[in-house]
N, C-alpha and C positions, 0 to 999 in steps of 0.2 A: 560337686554339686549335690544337696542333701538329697533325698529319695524324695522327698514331701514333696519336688517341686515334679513329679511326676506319677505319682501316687497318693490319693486321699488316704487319712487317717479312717479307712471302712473297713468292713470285713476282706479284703483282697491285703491292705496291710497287715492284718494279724496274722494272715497266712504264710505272709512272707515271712513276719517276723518269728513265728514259729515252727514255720519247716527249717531246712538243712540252707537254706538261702538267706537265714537270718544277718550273718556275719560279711553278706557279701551284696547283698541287695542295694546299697545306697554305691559302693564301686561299681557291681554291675552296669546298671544307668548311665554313670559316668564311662564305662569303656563303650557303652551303645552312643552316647553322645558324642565321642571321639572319632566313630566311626561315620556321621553322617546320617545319624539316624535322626528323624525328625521329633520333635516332642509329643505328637499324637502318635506315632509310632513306639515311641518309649515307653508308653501309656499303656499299650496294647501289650505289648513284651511284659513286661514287668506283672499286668494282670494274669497272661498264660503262664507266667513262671511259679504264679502264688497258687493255681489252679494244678502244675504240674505236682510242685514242691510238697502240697497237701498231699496230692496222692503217692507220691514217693515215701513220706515220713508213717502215711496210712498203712503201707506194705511192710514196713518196718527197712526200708533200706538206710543205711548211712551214707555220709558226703564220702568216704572212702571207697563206698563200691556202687559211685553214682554212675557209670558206664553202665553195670549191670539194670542197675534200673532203669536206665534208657534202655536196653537193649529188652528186658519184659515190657515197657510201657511198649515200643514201636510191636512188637511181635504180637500183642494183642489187636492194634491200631490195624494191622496186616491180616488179621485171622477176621476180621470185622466185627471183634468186638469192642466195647465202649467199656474204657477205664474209670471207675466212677470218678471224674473232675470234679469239682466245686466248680459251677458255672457252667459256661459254655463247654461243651464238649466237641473235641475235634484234634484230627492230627496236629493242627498249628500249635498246642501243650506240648506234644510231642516233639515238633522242630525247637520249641523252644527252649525245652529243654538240652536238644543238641548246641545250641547255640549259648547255653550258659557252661555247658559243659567246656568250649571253646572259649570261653570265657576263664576259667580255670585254671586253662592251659595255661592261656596268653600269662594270666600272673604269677603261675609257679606254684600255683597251689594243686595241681595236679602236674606229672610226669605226664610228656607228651608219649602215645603209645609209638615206638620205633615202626616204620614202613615194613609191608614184607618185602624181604631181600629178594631180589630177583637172583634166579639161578647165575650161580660167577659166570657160566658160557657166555648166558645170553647179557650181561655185565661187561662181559669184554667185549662182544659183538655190537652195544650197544656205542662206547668209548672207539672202538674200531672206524663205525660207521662215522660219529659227527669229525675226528679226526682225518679220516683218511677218505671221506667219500660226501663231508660236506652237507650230510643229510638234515636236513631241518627238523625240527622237535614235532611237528605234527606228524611229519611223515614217518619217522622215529616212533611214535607213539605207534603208529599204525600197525609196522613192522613188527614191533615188540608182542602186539594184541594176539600176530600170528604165530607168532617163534616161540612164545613161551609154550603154548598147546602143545608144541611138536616136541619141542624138548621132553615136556612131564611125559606124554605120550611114549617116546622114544628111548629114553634116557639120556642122562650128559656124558657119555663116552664116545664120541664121533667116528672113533674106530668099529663101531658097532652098528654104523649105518651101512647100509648096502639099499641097490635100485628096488630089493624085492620091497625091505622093510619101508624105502620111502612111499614107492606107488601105490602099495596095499594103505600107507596113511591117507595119502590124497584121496581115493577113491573115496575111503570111510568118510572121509568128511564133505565129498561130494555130495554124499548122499540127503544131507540137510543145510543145506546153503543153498544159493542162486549161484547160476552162472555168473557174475561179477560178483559179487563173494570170491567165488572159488576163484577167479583173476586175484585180488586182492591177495589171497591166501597165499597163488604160485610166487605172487612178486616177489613175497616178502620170505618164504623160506627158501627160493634162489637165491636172493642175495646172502643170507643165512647159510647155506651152502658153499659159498663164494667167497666168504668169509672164514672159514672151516679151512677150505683149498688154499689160500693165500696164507693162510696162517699155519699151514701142516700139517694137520690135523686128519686131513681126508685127504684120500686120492683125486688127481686132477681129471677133473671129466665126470664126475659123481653129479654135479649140477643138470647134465645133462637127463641123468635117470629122472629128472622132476618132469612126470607126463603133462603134454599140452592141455587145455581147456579148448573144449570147443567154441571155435566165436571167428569170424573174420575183422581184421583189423578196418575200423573205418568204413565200414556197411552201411551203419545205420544215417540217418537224414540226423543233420544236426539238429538238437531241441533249441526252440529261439522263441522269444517273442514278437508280435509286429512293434511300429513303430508308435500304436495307437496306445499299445499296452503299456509302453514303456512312458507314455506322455502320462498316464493316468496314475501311474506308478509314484512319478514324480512329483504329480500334483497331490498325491494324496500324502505327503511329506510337510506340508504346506504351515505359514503360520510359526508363532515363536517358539510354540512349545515342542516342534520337532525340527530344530535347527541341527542336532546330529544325525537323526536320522535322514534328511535331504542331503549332507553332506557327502554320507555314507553311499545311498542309493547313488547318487553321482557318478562317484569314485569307482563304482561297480558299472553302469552302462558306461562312463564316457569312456574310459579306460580298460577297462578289461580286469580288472585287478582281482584277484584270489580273495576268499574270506580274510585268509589268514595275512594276507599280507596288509588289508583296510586296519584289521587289528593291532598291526608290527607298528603301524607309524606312528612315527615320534615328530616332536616338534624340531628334532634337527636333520627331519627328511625333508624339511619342505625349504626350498632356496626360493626366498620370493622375489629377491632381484633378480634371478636367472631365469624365473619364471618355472619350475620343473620340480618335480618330485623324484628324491630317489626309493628306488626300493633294493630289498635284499633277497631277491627271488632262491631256487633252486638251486644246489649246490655250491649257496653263498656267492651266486654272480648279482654284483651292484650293477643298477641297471637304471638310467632317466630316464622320466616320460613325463611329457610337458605338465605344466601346470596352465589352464585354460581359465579366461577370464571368471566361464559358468561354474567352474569346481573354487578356485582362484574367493571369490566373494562368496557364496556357503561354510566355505573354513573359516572366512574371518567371521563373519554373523555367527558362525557356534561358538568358535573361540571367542569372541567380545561378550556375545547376549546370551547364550546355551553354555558354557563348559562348567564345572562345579570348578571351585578353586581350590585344586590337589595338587599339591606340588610331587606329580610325578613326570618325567620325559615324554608319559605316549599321551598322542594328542587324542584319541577317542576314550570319554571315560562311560561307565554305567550310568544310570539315569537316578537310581534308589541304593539306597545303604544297605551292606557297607558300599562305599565308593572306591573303586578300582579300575584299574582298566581294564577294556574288555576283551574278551577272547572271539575266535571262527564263530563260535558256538552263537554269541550274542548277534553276531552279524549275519547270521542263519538264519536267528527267531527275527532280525528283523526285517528283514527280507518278504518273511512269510506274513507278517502283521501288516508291511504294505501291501504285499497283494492281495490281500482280504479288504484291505480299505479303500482299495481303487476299485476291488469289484474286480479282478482280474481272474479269469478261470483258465486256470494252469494244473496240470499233472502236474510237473516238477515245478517248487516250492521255496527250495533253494537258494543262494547267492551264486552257483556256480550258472545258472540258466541266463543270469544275467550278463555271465560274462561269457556266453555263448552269443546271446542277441544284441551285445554290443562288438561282435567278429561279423556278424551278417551285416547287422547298418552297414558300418563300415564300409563293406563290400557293394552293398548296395547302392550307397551313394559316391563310388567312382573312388574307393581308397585300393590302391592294388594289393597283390598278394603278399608281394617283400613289404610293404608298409604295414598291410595290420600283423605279420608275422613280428615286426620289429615292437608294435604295441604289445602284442598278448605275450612276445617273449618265448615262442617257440623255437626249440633248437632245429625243428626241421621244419621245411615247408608245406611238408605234405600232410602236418596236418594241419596248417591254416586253408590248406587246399579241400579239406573235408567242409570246412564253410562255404564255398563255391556252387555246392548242390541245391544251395534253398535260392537258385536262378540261374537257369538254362542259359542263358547268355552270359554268365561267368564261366561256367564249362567252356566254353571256348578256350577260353586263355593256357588249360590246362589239359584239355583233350588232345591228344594223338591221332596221326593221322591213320585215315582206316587203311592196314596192309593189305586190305584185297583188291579186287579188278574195281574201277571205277563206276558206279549206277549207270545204267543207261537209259 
């Protein structure tokens, strides 16, 4: 498709056609149109590339060390100064330019730059884990956020670890994190530890030198919403233009379901003669949980009237170009933008709050313990038993009798 049909012959054209974006500006367009990008959209792109493009060719940079000149343009953008543009000026020159530089990639006219290699330890720990322990890529990711710190910190010879050199680390980095941080932290270089032991590497019982976190398990009063919030929540989902996100929010109170798993589903999780959704929870245990009339018609209205038409497997896609499916992260922010719209005043923000106050309903309205344990997918009971607390008269079920002399 020519450039003309989204770019006037004005001054934003001879800048294209004269900086470093000359030879590529009319494909540009066409790989933005490929992606789902709208034509007021392509309009807008193409003007910040001829506003970047001027100032690039301004500095003397060529198309061969066009990185480097994204990497001056943003670090001015960062320092808070202003690159002289032609036009508008603002970071979006900036992204746009990242975004043609991607652009580059995709057609081989630039060499994609290779990832940094993660240390081989924490490469075999990582192979280790999804193989022999089932761990799922978010979780995985999480793990790795931690292990690689310790590693650079420590070095990669595991013979060189001892309880001094580990607990002198944990401390150090107690000292600038949260207590749940520093949970996060223990998790994940025990298992790292664990990993080490099973594999040879360290002595058995070294896991144990990893000092506890102070914290009592299951203390605290679960975070939930009432039933009022969660009506409002719902209702502010409302109308055609937010037929994914009602979907979504659903899937999160009625069920209990994880960010990351609303994100996993594909369209051959959903069995609609059997009524039921499967999912691929923790440690790669498949797992059904009904499909309800209410969730049941919100997928089909997104799927008929909301979905973009991407031929890919998962059923929730983005909203804006490019088009993809979407990750935890999107069902995070959306979470938070209903309850800004319902008016909802909440500390925690979250998608996981929901699927705290869809364990209370639950309980509240007469589901027992082994049944919302069976929904939320807890391998133990006691902590669907931490839900129990947000009403005195569920405590009963799970309180002990008192071992002292009787009241009198």
């Amino acid at each position: 498709m020519p450039t003309g049909v989204y770019v006037r012959k004005n001054a934003v054209w001879d800048r294209l056609t004269a900086g470093m974006a000359a030879d590529h500006a009319a494909d540009f367009a066409q790989w933005l149109r490929e992606r789902r990008y709208t034509s007021l959209t392509i309009v807008e792109k193409m003007r910040l590339l001829a506003s970047w493009t001027h100032w690039v060719r301004a500095e003397g940079y060529a198309l061969a060390v066009i990185r480097e000149a994204h990497a001056a343009s943003f670090a001015l953008i960062e320092a808070g100064h202003r690159p002289r543009f032609r036009g508008d000026v603002n970071k979006d020159a900036v992204e746009t330019g990242k975004l043609f530089i991607g652009y580059l990639e995709d057609r081989g006219v630039l060499m994609r730059l290779p990832a940094k290699p993660e240390a081989p330890l924490v490469a075999e720990f990582a192979a280790w884990a999804r193989e022999q322990c089932g761990l799922a890529e978010t979780s995985l990711a999480t793990y790795l956020g931690t292990i690689t710190p310790f590693v650079d910190a420590l070095g990669d010879i595991p013979t060189a670890y001892d309880a001094v050199t580990i607990r002198a680390y944990m401390i150090e980095r107690a000292k600038a994190v949260s207590v749940a941080r520093m949970k996060g932290i223990s998790v994940g270089i025990r298992a790292f530890l664990r990993f080490l032991i099973a594999t040879g590497r360290c002595p058995p019982g070294l896991d144990h030198a990893m000092p506890n976190v102070a914290g009592w398990r299951l203390a605290s009063i679960p975070r939930f919403l009432p039933d009022a919030d969660i009506a409002r929540i719902i209702g502010a989902c409302g109308g055609e233009r937010r037929l994914r996100d009602r979907a979504i929010i659903l899937l999160l109170v009625r069920l209990g379901l994880r960010a990351s798993e609303v994100a996993r589903l594909g369209f051959d999780d959903i069995d609609w003669r059997q009524g039921s959704i499967r999912l691929c929870g923790k440690s790669r245990r498949e797992e059904l949980l009904p499909l309800t009339q209410e969730i049941g018609d919100a997928l089909l209205a997104y799927i008929e009237r909301g979905r973009p038409a991407l031929a890919t497997p998962s059923l929730f896609i983005t909203e804006y170009a490019p088009l993809r499916p979407i990750d935890r992260i999107t069902v995070k922010c959306l979470v938070r933008r209903a309850l800004k719209r319902g008016g909802v005043e909440s500390r925690y923000k979250g998608a996981h709050i929901l699927r705290h106050s869809a364990a209370t309903a639950m309980l509240r309205h007469g589901v027992s313990l082994p049944g919302v344990s069976t929904v939320l997918r807890h391998r133990s009971q006691a902590m669907t038993a931490h839900y129990a607390k947000v009403d005195i008269v569920l405590l009963s079920a799970i309180a002990r009798p008192w071992p002292g002399r009787s009241p009198c």
